[in-house]
C-alpha positions, -999 to 999 in steps of 0.1 A, spaced: 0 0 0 30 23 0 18 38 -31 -13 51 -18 -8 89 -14 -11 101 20 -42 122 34 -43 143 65 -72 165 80 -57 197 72 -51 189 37 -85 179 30 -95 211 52 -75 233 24 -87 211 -5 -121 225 2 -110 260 17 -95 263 -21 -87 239 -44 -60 260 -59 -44 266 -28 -45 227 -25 -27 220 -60 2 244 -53 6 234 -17 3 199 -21 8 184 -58 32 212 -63 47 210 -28 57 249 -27 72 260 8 74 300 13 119 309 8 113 332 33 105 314 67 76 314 88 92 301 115 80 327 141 39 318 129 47 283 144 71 287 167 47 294 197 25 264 193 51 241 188 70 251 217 37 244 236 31 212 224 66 201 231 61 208 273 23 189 270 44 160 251 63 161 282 40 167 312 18 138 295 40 107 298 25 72 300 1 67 333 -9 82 359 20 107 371 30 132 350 64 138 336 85 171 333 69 203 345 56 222 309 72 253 323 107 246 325 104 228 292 93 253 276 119 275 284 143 254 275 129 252 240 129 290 242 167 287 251 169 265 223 152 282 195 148 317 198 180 329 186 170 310 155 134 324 150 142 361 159 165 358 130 139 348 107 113 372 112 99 399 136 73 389 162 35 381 142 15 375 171 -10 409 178 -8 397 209 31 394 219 51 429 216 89 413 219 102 381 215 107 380 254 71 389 262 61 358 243 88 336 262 67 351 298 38 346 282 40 305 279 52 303 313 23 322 326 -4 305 305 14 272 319 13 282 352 -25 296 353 -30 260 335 -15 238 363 -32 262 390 -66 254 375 -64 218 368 -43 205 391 -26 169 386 -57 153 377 -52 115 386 -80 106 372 -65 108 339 -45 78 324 -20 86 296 -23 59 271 -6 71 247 12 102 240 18 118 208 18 96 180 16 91 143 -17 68 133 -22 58 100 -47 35 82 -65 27 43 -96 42 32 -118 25 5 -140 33 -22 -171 29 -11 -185 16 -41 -156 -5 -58 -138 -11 -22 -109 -8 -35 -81 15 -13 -77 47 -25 -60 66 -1 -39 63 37 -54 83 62 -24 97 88 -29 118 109 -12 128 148 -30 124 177 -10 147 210 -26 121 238 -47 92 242 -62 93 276 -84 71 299 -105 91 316 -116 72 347 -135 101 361 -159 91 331 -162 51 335 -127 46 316 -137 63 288 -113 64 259 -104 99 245 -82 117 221 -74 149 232 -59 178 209 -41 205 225 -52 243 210 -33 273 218 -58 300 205 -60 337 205 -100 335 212 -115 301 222 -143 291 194 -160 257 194 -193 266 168 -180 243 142 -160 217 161 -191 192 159 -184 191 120 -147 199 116 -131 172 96 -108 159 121 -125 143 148 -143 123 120 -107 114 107 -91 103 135 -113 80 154 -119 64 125 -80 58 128 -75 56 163 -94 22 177 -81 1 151 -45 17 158 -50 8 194 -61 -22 194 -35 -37 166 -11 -17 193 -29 -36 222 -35 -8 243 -68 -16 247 -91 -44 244 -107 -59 212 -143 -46 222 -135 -10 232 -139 22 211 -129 55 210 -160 72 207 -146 110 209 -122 143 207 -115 163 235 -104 197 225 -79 212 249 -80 247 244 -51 273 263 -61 307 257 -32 332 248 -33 355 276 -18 366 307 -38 356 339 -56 381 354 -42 385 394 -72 401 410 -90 385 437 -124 361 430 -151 352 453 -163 314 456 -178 313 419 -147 321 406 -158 362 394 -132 387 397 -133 413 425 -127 452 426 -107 463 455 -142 474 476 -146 436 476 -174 439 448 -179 419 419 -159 433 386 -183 442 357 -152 433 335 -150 394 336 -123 379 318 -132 351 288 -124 322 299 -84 307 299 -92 274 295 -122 253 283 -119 210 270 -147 208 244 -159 168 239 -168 158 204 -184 121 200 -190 104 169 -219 76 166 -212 46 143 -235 62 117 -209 95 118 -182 77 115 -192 54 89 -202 87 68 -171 103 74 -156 72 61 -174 75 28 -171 115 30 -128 111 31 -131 81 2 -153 103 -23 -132 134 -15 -97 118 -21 -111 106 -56 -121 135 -67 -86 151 -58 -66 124 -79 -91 134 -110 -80 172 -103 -42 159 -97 -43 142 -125 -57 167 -150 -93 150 -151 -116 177 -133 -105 216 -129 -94 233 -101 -107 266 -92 -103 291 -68 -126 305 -37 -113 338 -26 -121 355 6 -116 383 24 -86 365 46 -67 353 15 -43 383 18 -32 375 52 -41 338 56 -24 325 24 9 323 16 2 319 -19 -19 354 -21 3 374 -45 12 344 -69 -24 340 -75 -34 374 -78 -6 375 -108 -22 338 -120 -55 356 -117 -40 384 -141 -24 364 -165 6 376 -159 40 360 -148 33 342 -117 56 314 -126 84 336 -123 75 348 -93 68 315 -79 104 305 -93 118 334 -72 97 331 -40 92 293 -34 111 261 -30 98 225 -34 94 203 -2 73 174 8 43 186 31 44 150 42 79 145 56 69 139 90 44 106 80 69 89 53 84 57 68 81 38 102 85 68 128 65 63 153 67 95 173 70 129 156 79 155 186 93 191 177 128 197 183 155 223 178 172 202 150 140 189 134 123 223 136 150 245 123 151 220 95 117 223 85 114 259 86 152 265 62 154 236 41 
């Protein structure tokens, strides 16, 4: 099956987004020259302390704080090279470095060590064929990266996945139908169980969103609800949103068997586009100019003028599935692997 191409959740999420943006990131493989290294560095850092505060069982491994300073240590030389601070919340390099210390802190503080929760499995690569749903034939290998695999025995043992989100402004409207929950439980009970981690008859039913707001805690005092205080002792009319929230997404058999179908139907219709059979076309919005790296290419492509040259000048070729090729089975962010990814 190792000619099956690979499929992910956020390439089918930019397949639909724009199916031009699809073809140049993904059957053309264009990276950016110039590196982005400073749009990522934050939440990678931040996953890099949960992959190390979640270890296997019941205790938990190294405090997130101190490693995440040391992959500040480690990095941000390197990424203040690249490019100047794009976060409209972080001022300086430095702030952001007090920043994930605090948000770490105010994290810890609220949840405690919960030892209720079992780390089955930490982050890890899961993989598995999708089939045509009418000639059952495989047509694609569905990978994707899970940060934890927990039993929650707070919840009778239940089995979850759990994604860690470091967000600006926590938003859950659309998490019911984003495509990956679908994707990965449909990967992640068979993985398990071929893994033996759990028993034949169990199923991992859900997605737990972890969500760590990006903001500094507030310090003022709170009552027993948990509302801020003025310094009278009265409650503050200016509450805070909240820092924190885990969002659970569970998927019947029925939902999983039409997301099944759903990822078979849409990764035949992008081999007839890769291959030349269907068109692509293009959906533009009113965040292309900041949200796609590809904006000013296509506005030239949209002209019919000489985007190739400046695609020529401004990208390089890559593989935007590096990290899933062979038999790794842990992907974890380092210094070396990062500062690879973001120069090569």
């Amino acid at each position: 099956m190792d000619n099956l191409p690979l499929l992910r959740s956020s390439e089918r999420t930019t397949w639909k987004r724009c199916p031009y943006k699809w073809h140049w990131q993904y059957n053309e493989c264009l990276f950016p020259i110039r590196s982005r290294a400073s749009y990522f560095w934050f939440g990678a850092g931040m996953h890099v302390a949960a992959a190390e505060y979640y270890v296997p069982g019941f205790k938990r491994g190294v405090d997130p704080r101190e490693t995440w300073l040391k992959f500040v240590d480690d990095t941000i030389e390197f990424v203040k090279g690249t490019r100047p601070v794009e976060d409209e919340d972080i001022d300086t390099w430095e702030e952001a470095s007090e920043l994930g210390v605090l948000m770490w802190e105010n994290y810890l503080n609220h949840y405690g060590p919960e030892e209720h929760l079992e780390v089955v499995q930490p982050e890890r690569i899961m993989r598995g064929i999708i089939k045509d749903p009418v000639t059952k034939k495989p047509v694609v290998q569905l990978v994707g990266v899970t940060d934890l695999i927990i039993r929650n025995h707070a919840q009778a043992g239940r089995l979850e996945l759990w994604d860690h989100k470091n967000v600006k402004s926590i938003n859950t409207d659309a998490l019911d139908i984003n495509d990956q929950p679908g994707g990965y439980l449909l990967l992640a009970t068979k993985y398990l169980q071929h893994e033996g981690l759990i028993g034949e008859t169990e199923v991992v039913r859900g997605l737990m969103y972890n969500f760590l707001r990006k903001a500094k805690p507030d310090t003022r005092p709170v009552n027993s609800k948990g509302q801020y205080l003025n310094k009278d002792g009265s409650v503050s009319a200016r509450q805070p949103k909240p820092y924190f929230q885990r969002f659970w997404v569970s998927k019947t058999r029925k939902e999983r068997n039409n997301e099944l179908r759903a990822i078979a139907n849409e990764a035949r219709i992008m081999k007839l586009q890769r291959n030349g059979k269907l068109p692509l076309w293009k959906t533009p919005k009113d965040d292309c100019r900041w949200d796609c790296e590809f904006f000013m290419m296509c506005s030239l492509h949209e002209r019919g003028q000489d985007w190739e040259d400046y695609r020529d000048r401004m990208f390089k070729k890559g593989d935007p599935y590096e990290d899933y090729r062979g038999d790794r089975p842990n992907f974890k962010a380092t210094l070396e692997g990062y500062k690879a990814k973001e120069t090569k």
